[in-house]
Biopython code that builds the backbone (N, CA, C, O; Angstrom):
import numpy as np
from Bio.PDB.StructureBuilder import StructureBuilder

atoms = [
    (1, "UNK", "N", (-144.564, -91.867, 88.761)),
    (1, "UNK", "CA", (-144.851, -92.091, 90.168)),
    (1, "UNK", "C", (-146.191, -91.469, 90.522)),
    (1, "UNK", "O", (-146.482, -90.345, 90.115)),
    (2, "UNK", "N", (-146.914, -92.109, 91.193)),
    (2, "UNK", "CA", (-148.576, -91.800, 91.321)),
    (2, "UNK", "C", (-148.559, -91.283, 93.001)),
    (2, "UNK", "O", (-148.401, -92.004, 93.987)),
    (3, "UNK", "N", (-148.717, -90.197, 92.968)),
    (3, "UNK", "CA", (-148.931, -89.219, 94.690)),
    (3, "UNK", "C", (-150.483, -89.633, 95.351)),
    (3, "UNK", "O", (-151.619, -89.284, 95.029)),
    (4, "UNK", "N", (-150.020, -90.442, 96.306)),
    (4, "UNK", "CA", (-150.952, -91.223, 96.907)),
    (4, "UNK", "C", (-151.555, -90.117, 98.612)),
    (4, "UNK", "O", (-150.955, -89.911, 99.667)),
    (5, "UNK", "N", (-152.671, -89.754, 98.224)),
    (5, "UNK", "CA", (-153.582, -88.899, 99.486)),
    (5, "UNK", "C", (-153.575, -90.029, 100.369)),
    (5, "UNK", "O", (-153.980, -91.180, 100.208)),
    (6, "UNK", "N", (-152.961, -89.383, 101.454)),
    (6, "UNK", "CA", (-153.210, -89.680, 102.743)),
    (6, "UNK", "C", (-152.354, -90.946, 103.061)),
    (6, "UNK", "O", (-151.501, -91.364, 102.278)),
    (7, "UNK", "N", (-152.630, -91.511, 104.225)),
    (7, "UNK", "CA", (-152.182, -92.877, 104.327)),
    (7, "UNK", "C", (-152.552, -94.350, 103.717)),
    (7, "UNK", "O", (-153.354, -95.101, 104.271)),
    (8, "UNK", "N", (-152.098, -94.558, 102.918)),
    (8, "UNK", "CA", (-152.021, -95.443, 101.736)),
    (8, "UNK", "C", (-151.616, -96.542, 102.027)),
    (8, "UNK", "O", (-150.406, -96.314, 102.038)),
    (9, "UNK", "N", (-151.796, -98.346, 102.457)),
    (9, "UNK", "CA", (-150.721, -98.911, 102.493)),
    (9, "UNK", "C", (-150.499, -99.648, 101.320)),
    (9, "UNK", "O", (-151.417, -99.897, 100.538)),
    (10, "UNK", "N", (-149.182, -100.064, 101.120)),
    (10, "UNK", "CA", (-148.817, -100.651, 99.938)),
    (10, "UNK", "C", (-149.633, -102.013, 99.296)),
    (10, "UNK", "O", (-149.875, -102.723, 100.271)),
    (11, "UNK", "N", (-149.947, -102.407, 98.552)),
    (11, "UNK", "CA", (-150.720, -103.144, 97.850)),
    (11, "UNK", "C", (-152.211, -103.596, 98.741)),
    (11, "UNK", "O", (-152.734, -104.706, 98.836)),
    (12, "UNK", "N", (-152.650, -102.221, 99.348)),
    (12, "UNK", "CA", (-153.942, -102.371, 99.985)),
    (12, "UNK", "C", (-154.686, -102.079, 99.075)),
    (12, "UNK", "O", (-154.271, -101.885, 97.933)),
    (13, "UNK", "N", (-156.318, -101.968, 99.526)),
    (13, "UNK", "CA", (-157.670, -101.650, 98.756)),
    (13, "UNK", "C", (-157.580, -100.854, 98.136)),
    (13, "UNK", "O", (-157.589, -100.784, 96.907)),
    (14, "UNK", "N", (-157.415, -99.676, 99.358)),
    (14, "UNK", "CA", (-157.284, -98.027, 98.967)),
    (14, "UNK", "C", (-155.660, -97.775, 97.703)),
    (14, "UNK", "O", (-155.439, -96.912, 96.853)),
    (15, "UNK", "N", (-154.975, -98.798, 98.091)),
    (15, "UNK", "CA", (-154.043, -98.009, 96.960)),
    (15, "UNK", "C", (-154.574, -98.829, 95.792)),
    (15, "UNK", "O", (-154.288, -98.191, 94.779)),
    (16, "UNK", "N", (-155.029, -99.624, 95.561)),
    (16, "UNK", "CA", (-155.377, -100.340, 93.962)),
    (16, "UNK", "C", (-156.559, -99.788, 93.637)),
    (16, "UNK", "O", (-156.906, -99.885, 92.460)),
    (17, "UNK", "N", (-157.576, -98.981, 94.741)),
    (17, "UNK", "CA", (-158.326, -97.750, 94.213)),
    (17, "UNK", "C", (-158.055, -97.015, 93.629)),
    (17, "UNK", "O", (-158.567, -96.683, 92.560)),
    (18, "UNK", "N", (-156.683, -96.304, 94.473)),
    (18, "UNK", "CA", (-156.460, -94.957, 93.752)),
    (18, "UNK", "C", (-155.747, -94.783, 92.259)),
    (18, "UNK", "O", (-155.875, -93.927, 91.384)),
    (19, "UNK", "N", (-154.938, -95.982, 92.367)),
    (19, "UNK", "CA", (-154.460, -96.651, 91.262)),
    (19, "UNK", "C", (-155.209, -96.546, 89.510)),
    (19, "UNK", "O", (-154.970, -95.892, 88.495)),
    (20, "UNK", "N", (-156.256, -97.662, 89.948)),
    (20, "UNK", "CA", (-157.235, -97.882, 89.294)),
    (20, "UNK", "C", (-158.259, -96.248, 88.805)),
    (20, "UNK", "O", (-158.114, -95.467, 87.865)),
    (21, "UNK", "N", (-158.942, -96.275, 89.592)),
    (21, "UNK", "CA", (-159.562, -95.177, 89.338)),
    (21, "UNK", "C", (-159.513, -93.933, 89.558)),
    (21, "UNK", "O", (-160.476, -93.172, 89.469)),
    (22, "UNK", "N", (-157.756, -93.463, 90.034)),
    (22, "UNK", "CA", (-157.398, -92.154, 90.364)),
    (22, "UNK", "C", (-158.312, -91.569, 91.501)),
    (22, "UNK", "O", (-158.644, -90.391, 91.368)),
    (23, "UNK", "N", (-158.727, -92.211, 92.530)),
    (23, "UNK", "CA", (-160.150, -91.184, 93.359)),
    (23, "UNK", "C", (-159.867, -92.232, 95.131)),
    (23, "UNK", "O", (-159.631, -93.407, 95.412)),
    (24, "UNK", "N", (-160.025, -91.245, 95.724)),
    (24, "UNK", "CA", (-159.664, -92.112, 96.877)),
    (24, "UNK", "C", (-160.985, -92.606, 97.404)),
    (24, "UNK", "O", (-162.098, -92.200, 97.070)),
    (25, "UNK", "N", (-160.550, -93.995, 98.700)),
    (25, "UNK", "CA", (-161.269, -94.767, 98.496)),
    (25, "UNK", "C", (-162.591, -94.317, 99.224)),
    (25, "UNK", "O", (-163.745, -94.674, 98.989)),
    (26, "UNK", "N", (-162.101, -93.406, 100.205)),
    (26, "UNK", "CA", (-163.837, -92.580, 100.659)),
    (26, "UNK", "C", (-164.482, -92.097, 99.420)),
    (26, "UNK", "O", (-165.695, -92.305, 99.448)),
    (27, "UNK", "N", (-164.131, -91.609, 98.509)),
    (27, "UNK", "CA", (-165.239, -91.253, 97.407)),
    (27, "UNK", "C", (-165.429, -92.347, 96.674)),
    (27, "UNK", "O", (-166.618, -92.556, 96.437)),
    (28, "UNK", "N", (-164.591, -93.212, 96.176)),
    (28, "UNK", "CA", (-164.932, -94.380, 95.960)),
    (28, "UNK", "C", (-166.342, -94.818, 96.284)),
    (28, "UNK", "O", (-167.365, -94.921, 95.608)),
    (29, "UNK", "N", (-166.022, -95.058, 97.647)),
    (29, "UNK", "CA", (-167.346, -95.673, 98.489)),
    (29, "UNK", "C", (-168.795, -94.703, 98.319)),
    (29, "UNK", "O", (-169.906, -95.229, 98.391)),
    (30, "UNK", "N", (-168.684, -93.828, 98.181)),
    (30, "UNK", "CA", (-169.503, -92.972, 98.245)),
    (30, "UNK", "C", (-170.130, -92.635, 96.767)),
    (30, "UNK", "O", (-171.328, -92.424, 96.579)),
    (31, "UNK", "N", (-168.934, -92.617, 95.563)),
    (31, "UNK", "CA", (-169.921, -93.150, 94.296)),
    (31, "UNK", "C", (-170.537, -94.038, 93.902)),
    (31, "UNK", "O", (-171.551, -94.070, 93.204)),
    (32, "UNK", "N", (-169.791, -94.993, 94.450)),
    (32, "UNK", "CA", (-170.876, -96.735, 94.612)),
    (32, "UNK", "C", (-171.646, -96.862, 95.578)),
    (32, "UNK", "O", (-172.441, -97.801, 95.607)),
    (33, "UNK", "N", (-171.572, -95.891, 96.629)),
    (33, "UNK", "CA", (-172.811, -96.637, 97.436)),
    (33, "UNK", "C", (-172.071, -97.862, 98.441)),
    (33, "UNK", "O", (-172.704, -98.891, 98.678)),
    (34, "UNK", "N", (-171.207, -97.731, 98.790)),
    (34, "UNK", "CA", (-170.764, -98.386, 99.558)),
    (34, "UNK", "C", (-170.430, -98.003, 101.455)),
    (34, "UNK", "O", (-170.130, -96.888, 101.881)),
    (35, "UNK", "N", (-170.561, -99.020, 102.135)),
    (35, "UNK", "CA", (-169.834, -98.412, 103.343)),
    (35, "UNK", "C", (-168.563, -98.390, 104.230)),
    (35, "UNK", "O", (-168.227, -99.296, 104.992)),
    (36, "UNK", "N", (-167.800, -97.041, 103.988)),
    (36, "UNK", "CA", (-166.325, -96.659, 103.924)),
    (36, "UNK", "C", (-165.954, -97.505, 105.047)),
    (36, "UNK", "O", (-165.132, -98.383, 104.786)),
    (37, "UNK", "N", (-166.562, -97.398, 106.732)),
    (37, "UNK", "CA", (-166.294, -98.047, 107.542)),
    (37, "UNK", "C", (-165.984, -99.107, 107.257)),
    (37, "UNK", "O", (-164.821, -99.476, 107.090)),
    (38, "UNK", "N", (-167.035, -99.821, 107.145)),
    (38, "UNK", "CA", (-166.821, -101.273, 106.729)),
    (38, "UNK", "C", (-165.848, -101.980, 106.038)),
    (38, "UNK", "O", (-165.350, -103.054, 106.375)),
    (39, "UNK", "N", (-165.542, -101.139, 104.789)),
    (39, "UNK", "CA", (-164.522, -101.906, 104.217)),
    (39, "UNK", "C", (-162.975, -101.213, 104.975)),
    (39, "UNK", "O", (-161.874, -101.760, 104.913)),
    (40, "UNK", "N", (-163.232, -100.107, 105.556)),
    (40, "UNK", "CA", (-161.369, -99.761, 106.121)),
    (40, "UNK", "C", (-161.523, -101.089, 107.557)),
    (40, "UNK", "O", (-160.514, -101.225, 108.249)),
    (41, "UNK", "N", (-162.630, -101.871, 107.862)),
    (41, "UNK", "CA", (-162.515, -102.499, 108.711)),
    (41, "UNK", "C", (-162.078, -103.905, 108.631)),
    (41, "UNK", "O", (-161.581, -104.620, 109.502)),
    (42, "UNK", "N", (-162.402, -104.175, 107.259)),
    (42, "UNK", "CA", (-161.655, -105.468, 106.572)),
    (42, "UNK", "C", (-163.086, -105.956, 106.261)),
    (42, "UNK", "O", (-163.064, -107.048, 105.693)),
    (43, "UNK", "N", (-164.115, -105.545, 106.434)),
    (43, "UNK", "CA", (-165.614, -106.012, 105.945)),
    (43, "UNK", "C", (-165.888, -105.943, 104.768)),
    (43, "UNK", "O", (-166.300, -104.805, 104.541)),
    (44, "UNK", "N", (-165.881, -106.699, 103.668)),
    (44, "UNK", "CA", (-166.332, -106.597, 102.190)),
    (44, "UNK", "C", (-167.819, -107.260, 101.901)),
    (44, "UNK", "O", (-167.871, -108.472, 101.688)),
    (45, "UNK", "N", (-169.387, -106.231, 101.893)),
    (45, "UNK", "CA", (-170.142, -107.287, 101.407)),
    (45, "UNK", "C", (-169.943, -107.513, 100.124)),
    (45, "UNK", "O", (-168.995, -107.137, 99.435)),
    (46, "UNK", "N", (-171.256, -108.405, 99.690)),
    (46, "UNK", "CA", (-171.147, -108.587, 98.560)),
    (46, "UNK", "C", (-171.400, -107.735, 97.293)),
    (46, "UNK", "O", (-171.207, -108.203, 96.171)),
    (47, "UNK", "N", (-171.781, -106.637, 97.474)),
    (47, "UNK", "CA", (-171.834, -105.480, 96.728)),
    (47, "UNK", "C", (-170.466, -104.715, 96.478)),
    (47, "UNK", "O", (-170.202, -104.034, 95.487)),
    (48, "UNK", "N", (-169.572, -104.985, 97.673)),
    (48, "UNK", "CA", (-168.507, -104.332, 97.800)),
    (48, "UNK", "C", (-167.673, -104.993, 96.265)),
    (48, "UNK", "O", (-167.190, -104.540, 95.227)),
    (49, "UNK", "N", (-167.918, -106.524, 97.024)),
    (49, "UNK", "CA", (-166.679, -107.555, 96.521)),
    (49, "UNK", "C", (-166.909, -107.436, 94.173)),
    (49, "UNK", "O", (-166.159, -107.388, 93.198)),
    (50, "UNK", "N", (-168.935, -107.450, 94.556)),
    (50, "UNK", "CA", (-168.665, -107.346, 92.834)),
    (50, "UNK", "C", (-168.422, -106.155, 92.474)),
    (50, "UNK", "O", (-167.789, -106.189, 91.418)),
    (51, "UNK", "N", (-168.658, -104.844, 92.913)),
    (51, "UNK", "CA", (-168.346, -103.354, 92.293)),
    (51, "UNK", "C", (-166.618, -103.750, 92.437)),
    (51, "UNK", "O", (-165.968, -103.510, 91.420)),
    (52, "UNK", "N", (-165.990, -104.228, 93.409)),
    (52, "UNK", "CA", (-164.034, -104.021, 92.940)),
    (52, "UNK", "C", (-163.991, -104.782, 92.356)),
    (52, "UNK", "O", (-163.006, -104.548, 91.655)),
    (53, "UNK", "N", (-164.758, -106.503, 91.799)),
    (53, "UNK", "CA", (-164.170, -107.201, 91.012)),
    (53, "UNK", "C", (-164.593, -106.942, 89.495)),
    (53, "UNK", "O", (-164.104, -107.520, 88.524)),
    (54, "UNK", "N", (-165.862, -105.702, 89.461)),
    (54, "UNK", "CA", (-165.933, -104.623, 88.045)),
    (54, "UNK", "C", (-164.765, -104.086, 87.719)),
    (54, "UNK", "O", (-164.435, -104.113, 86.533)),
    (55, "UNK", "N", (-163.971, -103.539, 88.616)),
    (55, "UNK", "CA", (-162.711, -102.245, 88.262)),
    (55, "UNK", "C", (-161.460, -102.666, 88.077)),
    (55, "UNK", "O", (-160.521, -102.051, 87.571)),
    (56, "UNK", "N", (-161.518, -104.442, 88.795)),
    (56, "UNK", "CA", (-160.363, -105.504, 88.432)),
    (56, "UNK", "C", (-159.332, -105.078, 89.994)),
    (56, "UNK", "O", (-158.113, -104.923, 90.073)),
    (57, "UNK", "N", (-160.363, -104.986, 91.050)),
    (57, "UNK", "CA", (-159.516, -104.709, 92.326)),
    (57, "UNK", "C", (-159.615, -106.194, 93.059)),
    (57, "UNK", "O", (-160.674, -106.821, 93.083)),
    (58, "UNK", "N", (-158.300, -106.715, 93.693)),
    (58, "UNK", "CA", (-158.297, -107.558, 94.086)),
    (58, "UNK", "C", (-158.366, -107.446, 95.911)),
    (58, "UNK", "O", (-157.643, -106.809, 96.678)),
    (59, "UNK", "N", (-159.554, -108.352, 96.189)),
    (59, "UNK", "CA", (-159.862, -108.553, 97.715)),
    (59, "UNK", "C", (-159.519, -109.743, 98.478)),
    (59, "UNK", "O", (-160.164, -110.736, 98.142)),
    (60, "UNK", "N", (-158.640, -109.916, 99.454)),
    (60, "UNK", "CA", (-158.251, -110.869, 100.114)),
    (60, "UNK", "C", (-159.552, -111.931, 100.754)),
    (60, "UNK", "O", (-159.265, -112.918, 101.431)),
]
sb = StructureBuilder()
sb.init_structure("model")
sb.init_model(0)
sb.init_chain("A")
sb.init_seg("    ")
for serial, (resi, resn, name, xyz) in enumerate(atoms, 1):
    if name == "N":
        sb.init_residue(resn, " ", resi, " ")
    sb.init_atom(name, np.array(xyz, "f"), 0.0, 1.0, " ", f" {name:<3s}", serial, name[0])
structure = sb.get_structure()
């Protein structure tokens, strides 16, 4: 069983982050260079969309 920081929802971004790369998704964003807002807002650019489809994260 994997202890998920903070509020997590079930088969969201942030949990197939933490999943995936053990690291939540604000640092996530912040080792790639990404912006956290944006994507907790449902905004994926296209930088977003190819760095999660590198790590095999799936985006609606």
């Amino acid at each position: 069983m994997i202890d998920f920081i903070g509020n997590v929802k079930s088969g969201g971004v942030a949990e197939q982050i933490q999943i995936k790369t053990n690291k939540t998704l604000k640092r996530f964003c912040r080792e790639n260079n990404l912006s956290y807002s944006s994507i907790l807002n449902g905004y994926y650019s296209k930088k977003a969309k190819n760095t999660f489809k590198k790590v095999g994260i799936k985006v609606a």
